[in-house]
N, C-alpha and C positions, 0 to 999 in steps of 0.2 A: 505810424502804426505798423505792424511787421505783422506778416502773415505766415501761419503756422504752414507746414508743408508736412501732409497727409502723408504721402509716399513716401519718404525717407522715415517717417515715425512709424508707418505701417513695416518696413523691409525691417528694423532695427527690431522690432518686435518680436518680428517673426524667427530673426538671425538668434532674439538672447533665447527664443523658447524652444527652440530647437537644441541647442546648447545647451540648456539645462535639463532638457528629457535624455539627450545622448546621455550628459553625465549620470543621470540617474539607471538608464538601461546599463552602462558602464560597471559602476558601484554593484548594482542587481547581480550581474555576471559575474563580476570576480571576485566582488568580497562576502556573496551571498548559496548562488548557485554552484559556482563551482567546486568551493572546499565542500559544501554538504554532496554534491556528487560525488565526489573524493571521498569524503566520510563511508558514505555508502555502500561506496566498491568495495572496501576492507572489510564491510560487515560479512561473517562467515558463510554462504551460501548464495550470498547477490551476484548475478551472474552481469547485466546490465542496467543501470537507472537512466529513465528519462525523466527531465522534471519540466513541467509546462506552468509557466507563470500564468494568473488570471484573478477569477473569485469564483470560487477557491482555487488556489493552488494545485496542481494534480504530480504527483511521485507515484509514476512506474514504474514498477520493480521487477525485472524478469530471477526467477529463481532456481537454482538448481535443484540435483537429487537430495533424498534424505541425508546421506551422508556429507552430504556439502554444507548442510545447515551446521547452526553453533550448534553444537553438543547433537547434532542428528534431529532437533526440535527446533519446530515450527513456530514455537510460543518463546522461546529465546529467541531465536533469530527476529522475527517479530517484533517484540520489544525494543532489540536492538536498535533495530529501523526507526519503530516511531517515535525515540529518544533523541535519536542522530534530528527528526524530522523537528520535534518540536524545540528542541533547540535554539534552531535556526531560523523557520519560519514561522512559529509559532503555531495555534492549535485549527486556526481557520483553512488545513489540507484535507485532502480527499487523496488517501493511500489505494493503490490498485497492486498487488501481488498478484505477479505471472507463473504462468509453471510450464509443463510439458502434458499435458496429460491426456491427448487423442482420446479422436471419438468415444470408443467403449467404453472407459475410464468417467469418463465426465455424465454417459448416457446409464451406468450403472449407478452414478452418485445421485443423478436429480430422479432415476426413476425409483429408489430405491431407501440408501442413506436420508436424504434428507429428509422425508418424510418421519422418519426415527429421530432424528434429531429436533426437527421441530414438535413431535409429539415431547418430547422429552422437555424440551424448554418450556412449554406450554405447561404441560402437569410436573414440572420443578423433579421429573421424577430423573434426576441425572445416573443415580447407577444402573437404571435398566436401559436408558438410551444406550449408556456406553457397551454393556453388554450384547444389547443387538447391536449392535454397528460391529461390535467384534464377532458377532456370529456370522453375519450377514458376507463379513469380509472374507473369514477363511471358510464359508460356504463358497465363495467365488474366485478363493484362489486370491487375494489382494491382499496385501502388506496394509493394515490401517494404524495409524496413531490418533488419537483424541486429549487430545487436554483441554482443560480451560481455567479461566480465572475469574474475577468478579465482573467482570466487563463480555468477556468473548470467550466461544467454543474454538478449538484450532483443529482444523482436519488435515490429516495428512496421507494419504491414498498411493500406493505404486503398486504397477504390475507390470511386470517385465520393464521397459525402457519409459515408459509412461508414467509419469506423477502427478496427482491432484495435490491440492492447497485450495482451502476455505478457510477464512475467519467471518463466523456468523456471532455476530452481537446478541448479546441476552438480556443483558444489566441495562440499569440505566447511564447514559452515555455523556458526562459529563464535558463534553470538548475535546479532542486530539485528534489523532492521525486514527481513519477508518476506512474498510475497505469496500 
């Protein structure tokens, strides 16, 4: 009768499962992460991306001024991104869009903008949101852009060196890359 020998079938276990997880963080890194990092750098206005594996996925995006953006807009650049995004990783990400946009900039958008905005989403009533927010803007001296599409509102905010970015959801949200 021959006896099994626990320790040697324990280490061998441990050596193939170790080996198979590097391979896979391996494969992750280079044939998944990195070209979609790469992807991203090129997109017109990304200034750095980090991307942190898990569930969900998370792509941080730091982004430049208006003029850095595809076409000076928020909502192409944007798209660009969660194109690149789902591509690759498919639609189970949680997108974060970074900007510049100091104190003032951010404390005149949440005590102010968005309250117009979310009234607007709310009573569907979209050309008077847009209206005040453009009053609201060059009442205060700020550069504003709004667009949206059937999914999201895209804001776009600069004063002097400073720039906001919002993508606020409206629509119903069928799976992808959101912020």
């Amino acid at each position: 009768m021959s006896r099994v020998r626990l320790v040697p079938i324990f280490v061998v276990a441990i050596f193939v499962l170790s080996i198979l997880f590097g391979g896979w963080q391996a494969y992750q890194h280079f044939n998944l992460l990195n070209p979609l990092k790469r992807n991203l750098q090129q997109v017109a206005g990304v200034q750095t991306v980090n991307i942190s594996t898990g569930s969900p996925d998370l792509v941080q995006i730091q982004l430049g001024p208006f003029d850095k953006l595809k076409n000076g807009d928020l909502q192409q650049t944007y798209h660009a991104i969660s194109t690149q995004i789902e591509n690759r990783l498919g639609t189970n990400v949680s997108l974060q869009i970074s900007d510049n946009h100091e104190g003032p900039l951010t404390q005149v958008f949440e005590s102010s903008f968005v309250f117009y905005i979310q009234e607007g989403i709310a009573k569907q009533n979209y050309t008077q949101m847009v209206s005040q927010v453009a009053e609201l803007a060059k009442k205060d001296g700020i550069d504003a852009r709004l667009t949206m599409d059937s999914q999201d509102i895209y804001i776009q905010l600069a004063k002097g060196n400073s720039y906001l970015y919002r993508v606020i959801p409206y629509g119903n949200r069928q799976g992808g890359a959101s912020t």
